[in-house]
VOGU-3710 file (C-alpha; in Angstrom, 3 decimals, decimal comma):
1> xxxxxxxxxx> -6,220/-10,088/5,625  -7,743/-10,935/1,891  -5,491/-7,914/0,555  -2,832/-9,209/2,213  -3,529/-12,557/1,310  -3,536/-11,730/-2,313  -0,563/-9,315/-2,517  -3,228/-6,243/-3,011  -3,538/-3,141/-2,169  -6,187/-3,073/0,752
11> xxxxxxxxxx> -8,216/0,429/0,059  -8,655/-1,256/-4,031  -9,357/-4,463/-2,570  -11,949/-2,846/-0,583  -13,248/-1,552/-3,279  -13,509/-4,508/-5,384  -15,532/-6,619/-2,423  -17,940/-3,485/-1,914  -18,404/-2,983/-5,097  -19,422/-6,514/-5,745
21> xxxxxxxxxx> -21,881/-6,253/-2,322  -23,973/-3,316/-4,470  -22,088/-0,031/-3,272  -21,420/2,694/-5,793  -17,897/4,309/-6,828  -18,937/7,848/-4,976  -20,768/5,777/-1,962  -17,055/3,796/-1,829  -14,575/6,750/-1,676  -16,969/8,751/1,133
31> xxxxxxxxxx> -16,583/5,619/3,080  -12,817/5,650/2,610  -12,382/9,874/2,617  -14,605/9,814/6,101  -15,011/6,529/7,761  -16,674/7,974/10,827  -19,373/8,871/8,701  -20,175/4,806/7,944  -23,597/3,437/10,216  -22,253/0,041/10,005
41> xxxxxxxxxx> -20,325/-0,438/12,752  -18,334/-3,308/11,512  -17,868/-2,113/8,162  -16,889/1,505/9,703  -14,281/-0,866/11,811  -12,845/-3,087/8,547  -12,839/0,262/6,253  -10,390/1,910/9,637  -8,275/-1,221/9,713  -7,379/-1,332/5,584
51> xxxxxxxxxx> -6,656/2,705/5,914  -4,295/1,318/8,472  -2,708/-0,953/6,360  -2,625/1,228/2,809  0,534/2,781/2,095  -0,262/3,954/-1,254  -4,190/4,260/-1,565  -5,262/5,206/1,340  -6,182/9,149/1,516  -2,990/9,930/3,896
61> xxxxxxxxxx> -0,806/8,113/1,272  -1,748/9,653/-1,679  -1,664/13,045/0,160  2,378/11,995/0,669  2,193/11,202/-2,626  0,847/14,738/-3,412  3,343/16,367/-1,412  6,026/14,541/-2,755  5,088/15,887/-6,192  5,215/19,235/-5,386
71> xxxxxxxxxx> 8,673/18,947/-4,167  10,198/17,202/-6,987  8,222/19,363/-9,851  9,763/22,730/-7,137  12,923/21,414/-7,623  13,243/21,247/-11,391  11,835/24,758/-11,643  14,303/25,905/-9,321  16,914/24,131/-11,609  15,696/25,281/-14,433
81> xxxxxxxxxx> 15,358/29,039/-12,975  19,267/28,334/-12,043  20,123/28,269/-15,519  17,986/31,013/-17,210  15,608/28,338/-18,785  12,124/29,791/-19,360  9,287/27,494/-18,621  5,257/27,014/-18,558  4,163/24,940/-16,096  1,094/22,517/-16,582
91> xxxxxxxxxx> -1,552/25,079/-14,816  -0,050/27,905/-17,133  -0,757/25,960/-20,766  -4,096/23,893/-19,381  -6,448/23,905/-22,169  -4,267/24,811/-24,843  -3,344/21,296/-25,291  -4,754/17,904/-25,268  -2,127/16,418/-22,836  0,491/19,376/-20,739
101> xxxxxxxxxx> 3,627/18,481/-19,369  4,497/19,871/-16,030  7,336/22,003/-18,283  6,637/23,431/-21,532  10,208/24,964/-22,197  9,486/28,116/-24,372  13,105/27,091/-26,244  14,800/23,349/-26,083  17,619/22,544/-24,287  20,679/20,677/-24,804
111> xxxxxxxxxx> 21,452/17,329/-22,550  24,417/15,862/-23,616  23,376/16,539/-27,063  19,715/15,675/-27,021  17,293/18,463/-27,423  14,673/18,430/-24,471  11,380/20,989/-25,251  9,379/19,082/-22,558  9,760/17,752/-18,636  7,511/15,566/-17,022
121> xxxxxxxxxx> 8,078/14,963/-13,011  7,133/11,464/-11,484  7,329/11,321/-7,716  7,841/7,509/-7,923  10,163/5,274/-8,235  9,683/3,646/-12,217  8,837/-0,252/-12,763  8,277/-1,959/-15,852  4,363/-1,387/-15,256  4,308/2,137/-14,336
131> xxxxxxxxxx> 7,060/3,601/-17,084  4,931/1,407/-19,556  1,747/3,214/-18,656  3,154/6,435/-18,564  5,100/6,009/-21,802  1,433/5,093/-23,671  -1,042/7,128/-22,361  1,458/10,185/-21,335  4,651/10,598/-22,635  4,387/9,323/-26,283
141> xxxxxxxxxx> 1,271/12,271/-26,770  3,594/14,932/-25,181  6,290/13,751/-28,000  3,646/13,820/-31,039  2,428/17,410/-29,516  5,688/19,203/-28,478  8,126/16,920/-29,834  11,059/14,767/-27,668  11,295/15,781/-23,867  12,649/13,791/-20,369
151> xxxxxxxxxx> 10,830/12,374/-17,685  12,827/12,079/-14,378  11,730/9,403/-11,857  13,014/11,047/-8,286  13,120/7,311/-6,581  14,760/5,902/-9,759  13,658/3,107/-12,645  14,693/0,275/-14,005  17,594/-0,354/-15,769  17,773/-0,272/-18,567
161> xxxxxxxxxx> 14,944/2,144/-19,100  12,862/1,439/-21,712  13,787/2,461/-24,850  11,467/5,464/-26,589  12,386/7,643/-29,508  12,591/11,521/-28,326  12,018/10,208/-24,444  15,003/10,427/-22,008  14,225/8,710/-18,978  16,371/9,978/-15,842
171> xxxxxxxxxx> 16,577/10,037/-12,245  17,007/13,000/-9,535  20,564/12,635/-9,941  20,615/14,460/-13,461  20,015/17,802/-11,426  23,711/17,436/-10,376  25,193/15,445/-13,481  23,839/17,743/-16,193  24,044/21,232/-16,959  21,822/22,353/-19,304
181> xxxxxx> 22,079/24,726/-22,718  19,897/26,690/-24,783  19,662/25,137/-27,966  19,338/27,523/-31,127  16,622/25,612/-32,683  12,999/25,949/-32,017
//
């Protein structure tokens, strides 16, 4: 009721009023990973009822959110694959880099005349908040390190997109609008 109260997510809100009462960040995600484990019975009974109520914190949620991922980064691979476009994925160039895409392209591609060398995957839909974020502490370093990519939001973003040099920002419907080509530059 305070989460809701506040317009908050309940498992961070949870967090924020434990963390307060003394608990510890590793003490706080046991409790929420494996409630049944907490001695407190009301506590154990409050931690069940914000899991509950949690559709994007809770451990279930982000495991949607997980799966979700999968499918969407699957599905660009397969697109890719479709049109003879070689690839790394992130796992593959780990530790080579300071930041890895989930698609290295080993040559660019043409979009409608924009040369892509990079693709990120975002199994969200992209607000002002989250493509800020990810433009800052994500995309921007991908651009300085591999040089200007795309970044497709499957459940869509605001329009208009914000604007950033050498970053396309597209939806899932660019598997179906675009087609793309091999460019001859490196």
């Amino acid at each position: 009721s305070i989460a809701k109260q506040h317009n908050f997510p309940p498992v961070l809100m949870a967090q924020v009023l434990l963390k307060t009462a003394g608990y510890g960040k590793k003490e706080l995600w046991k409790m929420i990973k494996e409630p049944e484990t907490i001695k407190n019975p009301r506590l154990k009974r409050e931690i069940k009822e914000v899991l509950a109520n949690d559709h994007s914190y809770s451990p279930e949620a982000l495991e949607i959110q997980r799966k979700r991922g999968e499918l969407g980064e699957k599905q660009l691979a397969d697109w890719l694959r479709k049109y003879g476009i070689e690839f790394e994925r992130e796992n593959d160039i780990r530790g080579r880099y300071g930041k890895t895409p989930d698609f290295l392209l080993k040559k660019p591609i043409k979009m409608n005349g924009y040369s892509i060398k990079w693709i990120e995957s975002k199994a969200n839909f992209g607000d002002k908040v989250e493509m800020r974020k990810n433009m800052s502490r994500q995309l921007k370093p991908y651009v300085e390190l591999f040089g200007p990519g795309v970044v497709v939001y499957w459940f869509g973003h605001i329009e208009p997109a914000p604007k950033e040099e050498n970053i396309a920002v597209v939806d899932a419907s660019f598997l179906e609008r675009y087609r793309p080509i091999i460019s001859d530059e490196e």
